[in-house]
C-alpha positions, 0 to 999 in steps of 0.5 A: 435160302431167305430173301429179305426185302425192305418189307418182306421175306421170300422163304422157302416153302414147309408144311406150316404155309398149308393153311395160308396157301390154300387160303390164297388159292381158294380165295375168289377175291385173290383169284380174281384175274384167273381162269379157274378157281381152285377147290380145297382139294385142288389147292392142297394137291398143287400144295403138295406138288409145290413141296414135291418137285425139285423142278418148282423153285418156290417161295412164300410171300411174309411180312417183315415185321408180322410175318403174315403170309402175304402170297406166293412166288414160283418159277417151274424149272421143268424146261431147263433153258426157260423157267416159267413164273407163277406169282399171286399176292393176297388182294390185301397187298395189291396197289402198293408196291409189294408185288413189284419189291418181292418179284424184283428181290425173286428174279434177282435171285433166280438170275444168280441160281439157275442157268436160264435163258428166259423166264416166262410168264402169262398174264390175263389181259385184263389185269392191267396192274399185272400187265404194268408189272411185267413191262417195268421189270421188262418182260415183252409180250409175245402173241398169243392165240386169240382165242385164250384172255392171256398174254404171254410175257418173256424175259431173254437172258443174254449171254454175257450180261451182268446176271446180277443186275437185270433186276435193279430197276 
């Protein structure tokens, strides 16, 4: 299923995003807030898990109009009440709004799709931009050991709420 946004396009994942992904992954400038950078070898491994695990609900980032990849959307599904995001947008894009269209458009979709009770996600602290988001799309953050640069981020679905208007902000 493709989801179009204003100025992108969500698709599903196929072997033609190889190259792009692993450039994403293996990219120092595109990793820049996580812990551990990612080596060709790895990246084509997760790559592969990605297409894979009917548990991994992901989707390539692409422009509207050039279709050039522009970074990757994932939710692990593993948990069947609590889905687990995973996001990261080529530095090329950051600042603009891109991340916050196209996670707005995914999680919309994922309400309507999967019987969840929270989606989750954790962020470096010191990606301010990252922590931004996750607060507009209202996510709360929950503690987290000390030890760790990270904060985990929820979002509780409720019973009875209008699935289909969490996201529109």
């Amino acid at each position: 299923m493709t989801i179009a946004t204003q100025r992108m396009l969500l698709l599903p994942y196929t072997d033609v995003y190889e190259f792009d992904f692993l450039s994403l992954l293996c990219s120092p400038g595109n990793r820049f807030f996580h812990q551990q950078p990612f080596s060709v070898s790895s990246a084509r491994a997760q790559f592969h898990h990605v297409l894979a695990d009917s548990n991994i609900y992901a989707m390539a980032v692409v422009d509207n109009e050039c279709r050039e990849y522009m970074g990757h959307l994932a939710l692990d599904l593993h948990d069947k009440d609590v889905g687990e995001l995973q996001f990261i947008l080529n530095r090329l894009y950051w600042g603009r709004g891109y991340a916050t269209e196209a996670l707005k458009a995914f999680l919309q979709n994922v309400s309507l799709r999967f019987t969840l009770k929270k989606i989750r996600i954790f962020v470096n602290a010191q990606n301010q931009p990252a922590v931004a988001l996750m607060r507009k799309l209202g996510f709360i953050s929950r503690s987290v050991s000390p030890e760790t640069p990270e904060i985990l981020y929820e979002y509780e679905l409720t019973a009875g709420e209008p699935e289909q208007k969490i996201w529109q902000v």
